[in-house]
Steps between C-alpha positions, in 0.01 A plus 500: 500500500595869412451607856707246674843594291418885615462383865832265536844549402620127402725403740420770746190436649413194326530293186344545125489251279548613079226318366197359770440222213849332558393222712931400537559898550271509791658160626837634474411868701287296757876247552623815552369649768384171693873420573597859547368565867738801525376659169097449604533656832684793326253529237234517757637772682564673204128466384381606865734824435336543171170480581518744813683736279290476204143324515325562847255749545716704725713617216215525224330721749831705530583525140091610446549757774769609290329538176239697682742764650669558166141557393447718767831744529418521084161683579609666767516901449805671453701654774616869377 
């Protein structure tokens, strides 16, 4: 999906696989991170990072608030 490649780094926060119809591609990524312990536990606090940073309300609320006061200070009157 679209989405998904816009939401995780490969790597970083998690794994993407080039082509979801690849059957031994998905295999192969899956190998991967099952006997990588080390790598999954720093993907998932990578993810949880992400996500706090990026996706939670908290921070769409902020980055509406800022919208809004941009808005704002543009119709605001002019200080002689």
């Amino acid at each position: 999906a679209c989405g998904i490649r816009q939401q995780i780094d490969d790597g970083v926060e998690g794994r993407l696989v080039p082509n979801a119809e690849d059957p031994a591609g998905i295999a192969a990524v899956l190998a991967e991170v099952l006997n990588d312990p080390e790598g999954r536990a720093r993907m998932a606090r990578a993810g949880l990072k992400r996500v706090h940073r990026h996706f939670l309300i908290f921070k769409q609320l902020a980055d509406w608030l800022g919208v809004l006061a941009k808005v704002a200070d543009s119709r605001a009157p002019a200080k002689s």
